[in-house]
C-alpha positions as CSV (number, residue, x, y, z in Angstrom):
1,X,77.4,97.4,99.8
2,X,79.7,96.8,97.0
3,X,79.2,94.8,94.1
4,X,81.9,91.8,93.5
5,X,83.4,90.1,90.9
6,X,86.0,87.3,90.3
7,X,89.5,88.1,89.8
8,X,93.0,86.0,89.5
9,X,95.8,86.3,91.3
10,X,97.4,86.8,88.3
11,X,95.1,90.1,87.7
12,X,95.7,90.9,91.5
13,X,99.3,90.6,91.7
14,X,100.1,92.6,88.2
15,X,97.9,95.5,89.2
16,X,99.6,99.4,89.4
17,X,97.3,99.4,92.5
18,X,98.7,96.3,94.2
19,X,101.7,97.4,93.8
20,X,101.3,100.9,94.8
21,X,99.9,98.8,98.2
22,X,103.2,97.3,98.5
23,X,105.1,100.6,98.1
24,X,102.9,102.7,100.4
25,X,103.1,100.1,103.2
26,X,106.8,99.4,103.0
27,X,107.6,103.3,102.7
28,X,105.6,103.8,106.2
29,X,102.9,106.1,104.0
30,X,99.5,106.1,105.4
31,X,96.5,104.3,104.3
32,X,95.1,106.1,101.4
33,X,91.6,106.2,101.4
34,X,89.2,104.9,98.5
35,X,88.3,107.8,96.7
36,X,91.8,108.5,96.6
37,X,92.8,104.9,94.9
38,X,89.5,105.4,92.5
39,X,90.9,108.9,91.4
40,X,94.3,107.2,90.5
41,X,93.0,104.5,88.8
42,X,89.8,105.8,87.6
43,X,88.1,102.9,85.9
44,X,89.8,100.5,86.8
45,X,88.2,97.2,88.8
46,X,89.1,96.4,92.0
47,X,91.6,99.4,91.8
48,X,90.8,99.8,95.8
49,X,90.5,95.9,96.7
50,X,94.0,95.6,94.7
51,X,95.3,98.3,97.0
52,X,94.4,96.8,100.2
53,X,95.6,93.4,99.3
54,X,98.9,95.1,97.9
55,X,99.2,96.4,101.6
56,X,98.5,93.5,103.5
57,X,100.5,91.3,101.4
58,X,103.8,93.6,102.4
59,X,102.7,93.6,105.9
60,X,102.2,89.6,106.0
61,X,106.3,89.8,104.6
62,X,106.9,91.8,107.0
63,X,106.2,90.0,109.7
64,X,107.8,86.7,108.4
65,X,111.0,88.3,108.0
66,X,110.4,88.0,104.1
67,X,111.2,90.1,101.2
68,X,108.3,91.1,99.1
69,X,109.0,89.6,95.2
70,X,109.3,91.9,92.8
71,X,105.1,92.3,90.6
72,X,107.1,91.5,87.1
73,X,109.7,89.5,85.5
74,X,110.1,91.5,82.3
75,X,106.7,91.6,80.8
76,X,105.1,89.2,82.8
77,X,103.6,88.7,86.3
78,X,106.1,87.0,88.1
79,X,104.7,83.6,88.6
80,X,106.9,83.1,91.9
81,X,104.8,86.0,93.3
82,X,101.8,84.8,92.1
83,X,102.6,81.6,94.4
84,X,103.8,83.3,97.5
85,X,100.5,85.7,97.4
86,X,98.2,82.8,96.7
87,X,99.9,80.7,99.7
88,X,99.5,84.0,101.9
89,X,95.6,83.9,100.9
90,X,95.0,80.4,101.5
91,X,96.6,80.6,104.9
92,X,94.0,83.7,105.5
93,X,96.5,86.2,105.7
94,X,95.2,88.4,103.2
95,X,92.0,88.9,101.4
């Protein structure tokens, strides 16, 4: 069992590992195993949850016909993505 913490969407959606998800899933690359996402991100929380959720998230646009949103708008966490993700999770469609 793994501890857990509370995260944002924000914190979710901005993350190198979400996005990575995203990438790996739309690029047809197989599921990368934990220990794998923990050695890219060592140190980082939620590195492998972020991952996950990064993958489903593309699948779920996938199959809605929908593009995944660009993760930034300059600097920031695109807020539109933020809301797209968040309606996804409330809907149960990702974690």
């Amino acid at each position: 069992q793994t501890s857990t913490s509370r995260t944002t969407f924000s914190a979710i959606v901005g993350s190198a590992a979400f996005q990575l998800g995203v990438r790996d899933y739309q690029q047809s690359r197989p599921f990368r195993e934990a220990v794998d996402v923990r050695h890219m991100f060592p140190g980082v929380r939620g590195a492998v949850w972020n991952y996950e959720r990064g993958r489903l998230y593309a699948a779920v646009c996938a199959g809605r016909n929908e593009k995944t949103l660009p993760s930034r708008v300059g600097r920031s966490v695109n807020r539109s993505l933020m809301s797209h993700f968040a309606a996804a999770y409330y809907r149960k469609e990702v974690l």
